[in-house]
N, C-alpha and C positions, 0 to 999 in steps of 0.2 A: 513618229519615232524621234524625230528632229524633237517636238517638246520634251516627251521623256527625257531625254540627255539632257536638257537644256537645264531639267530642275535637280539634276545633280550639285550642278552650279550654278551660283549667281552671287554676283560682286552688286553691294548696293551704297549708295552715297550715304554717309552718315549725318545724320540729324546734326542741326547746330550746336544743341546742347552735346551732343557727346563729342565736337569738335570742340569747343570749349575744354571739356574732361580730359579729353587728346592733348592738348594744347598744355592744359595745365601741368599734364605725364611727364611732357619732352623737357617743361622749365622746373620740374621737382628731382628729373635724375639727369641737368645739365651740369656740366664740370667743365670750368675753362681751363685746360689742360693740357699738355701736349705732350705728342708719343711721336717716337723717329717713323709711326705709319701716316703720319699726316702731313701733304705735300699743300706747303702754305702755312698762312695763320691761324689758328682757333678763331671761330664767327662768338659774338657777344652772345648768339643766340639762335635758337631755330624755330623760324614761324612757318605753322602751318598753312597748308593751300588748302587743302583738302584729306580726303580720308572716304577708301572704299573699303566697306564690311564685306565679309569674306563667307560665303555658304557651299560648302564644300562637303556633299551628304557624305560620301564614302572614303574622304581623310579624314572626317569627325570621327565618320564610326571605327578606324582604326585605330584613331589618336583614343577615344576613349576604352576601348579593350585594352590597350596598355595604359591606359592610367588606372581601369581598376585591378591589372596585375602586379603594379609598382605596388599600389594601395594595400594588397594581398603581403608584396614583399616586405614591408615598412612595417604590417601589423606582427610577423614576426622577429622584427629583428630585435636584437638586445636594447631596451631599454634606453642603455644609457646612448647608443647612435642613434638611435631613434630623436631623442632630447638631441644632441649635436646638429641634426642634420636641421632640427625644427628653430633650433635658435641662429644658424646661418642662413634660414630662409628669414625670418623676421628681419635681418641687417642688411637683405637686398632694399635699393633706393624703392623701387616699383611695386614693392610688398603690400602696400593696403591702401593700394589706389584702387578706388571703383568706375565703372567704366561707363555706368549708366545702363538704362536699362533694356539698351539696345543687343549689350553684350552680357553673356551668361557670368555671373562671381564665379570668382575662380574657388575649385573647391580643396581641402585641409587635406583628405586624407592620405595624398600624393605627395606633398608639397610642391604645388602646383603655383607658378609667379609669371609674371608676364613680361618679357625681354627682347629688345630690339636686336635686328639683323639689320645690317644698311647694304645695300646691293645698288643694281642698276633699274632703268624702270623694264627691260627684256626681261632681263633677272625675276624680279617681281611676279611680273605674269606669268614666268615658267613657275615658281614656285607654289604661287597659290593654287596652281591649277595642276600640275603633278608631284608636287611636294620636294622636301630637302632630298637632292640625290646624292649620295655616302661619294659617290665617284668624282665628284666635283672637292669633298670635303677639302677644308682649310687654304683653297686656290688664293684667295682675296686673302683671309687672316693668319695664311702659314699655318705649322701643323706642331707646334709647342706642345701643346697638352695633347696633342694623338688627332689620325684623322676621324673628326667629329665635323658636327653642326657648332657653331662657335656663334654666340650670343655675349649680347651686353645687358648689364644692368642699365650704365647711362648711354643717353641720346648720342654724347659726344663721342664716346667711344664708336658709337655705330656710325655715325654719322662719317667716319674718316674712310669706309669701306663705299661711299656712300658715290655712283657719280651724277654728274650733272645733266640734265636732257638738253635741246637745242632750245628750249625755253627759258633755261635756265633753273630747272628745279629739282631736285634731287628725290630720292626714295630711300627708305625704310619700312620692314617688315616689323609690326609691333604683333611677337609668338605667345598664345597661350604655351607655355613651358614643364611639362612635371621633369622636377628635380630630384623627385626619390630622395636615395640614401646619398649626401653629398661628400664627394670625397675632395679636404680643402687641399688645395696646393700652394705651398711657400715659396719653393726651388725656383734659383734661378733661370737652372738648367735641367729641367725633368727629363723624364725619360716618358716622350711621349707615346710609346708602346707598349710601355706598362700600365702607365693609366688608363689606355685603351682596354687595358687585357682587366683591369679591376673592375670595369663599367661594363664588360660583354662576357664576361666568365666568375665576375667575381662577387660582393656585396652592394657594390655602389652603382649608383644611375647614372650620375653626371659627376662631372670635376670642377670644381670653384679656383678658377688660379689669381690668386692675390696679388698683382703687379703695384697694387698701391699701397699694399704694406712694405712693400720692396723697394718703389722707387717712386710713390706716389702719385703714382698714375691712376692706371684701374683696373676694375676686377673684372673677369669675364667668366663664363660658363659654357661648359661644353656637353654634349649628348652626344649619344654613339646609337641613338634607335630613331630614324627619320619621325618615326609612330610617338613616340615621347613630345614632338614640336608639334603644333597647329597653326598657322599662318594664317590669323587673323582679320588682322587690320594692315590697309597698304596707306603707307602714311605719305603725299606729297607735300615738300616743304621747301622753304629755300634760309639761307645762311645771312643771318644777317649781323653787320658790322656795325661797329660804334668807333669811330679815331678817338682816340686819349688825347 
């Protein structure tokens, strides 16, 4: 019995090369940047320690029933949001990185991207192993765009939610993500239960809130269906400085 469960799950070390490919992820969507969520300075940089792959049979199988019912959603939608939502997924950082071929390509017909969560390393473990819980939503990123699953495109941005173990090393969640029909956000000041009610009642999947068109920060992404995230890869890494 104890095996059966066991092959539900199993977290495995990642091969060198796709720590490499990891590594390359974190220095393609790094942004030395600062936002009033981050207590300190911007690090030059995030090196990896490590990285365990994530085998999760019965969060797959949920995560993919809703990616081919978004995919269902999207094949009808008009045309011209269909084209919106596909040209705001090509201008995410992490868009056509490949991950090797330990990890499945993300596939089109979702618009499906892969985005960092930065957590604790408890954090981590609860997640991989019972997925995003709605009940916790926006605790660490506040609740701007509605309570959702809140995601980054860049490492830095995640990295500010990110804490440090007694080793010294921090975590991040790198999410296979379907984005559906994306609904972008400008406002300063949204109205974070309406975008809620547009993602759970209405045409759209997720919300793209633009902070860097606004104050040149960054951009983040939100989900209101735990099933829409897959917690992939658990990234250990630590922050590193360079003095000027």
């Amino acid at each position: 019995q104890e095996k059966r469960v066991k092959s539900f799950f199993d977290s495995v070390p990642a091969s060198q090369t796709t720590l490499q490919r990891l590594q390359a992820l974190l220095d393609l969507s790094f942004r030395k940047r600062k936002t009033k969520d981050r207590a300190g300075f911007v690090p030059s940089r995030l090196i990896l320690e490590s990285a365990d792959l994530i085998r999760n049979v019965l969060a797959w199988m949920k995560y993919e029933k809703r990616h081919s019912e978004v995919a269902a959603d999207l094949a009808r939608l008009d045309a011209s949001c269909a084209y919106e939502s596909s040209e705001l997924l090509k201008s995410i950082l992490t868009n056509d990185s490949e991950q090797g071929a330990e990890l499945e390509p993300l596939r089109s017909d979702a618009n499906t991207a892969w985005l960092f969560h930065g957590t604790s390393k408890e954090a981590a473990q609860s997640i991989v192993k019972d997925g995003f819980g709605l009940i916790f939503a926006g605790s660490n990123a506040g609740t701007l765009l509605g309570r959702g699953i809140y995601l980054a495109e860049s490492c830095t941005k995640a990295d500010e939610y990110s804490v440090e173990d007694r080793d010294g090393f921090r975590y991040m969640i790198l999410c296979r993500t379907v984005l559906g029909h994306i609904h972008y956000c400008t406002e300063r000041k949204p109205d974070g239960r309406r975008l809620q009610r547009l993602c759970s009642h209405g045409d759209n999947h997720c919300v793209l809130g633009d902070r860097e068109a606004l104050d040149n920060t960054f951009r983040g992404l939100v989900v209101f269906d735990p099933n829409e995230v897959y917690p992939e890869v658990v990234l250990r890494y630590a922050r590193h400085y360079v003095c000027a």
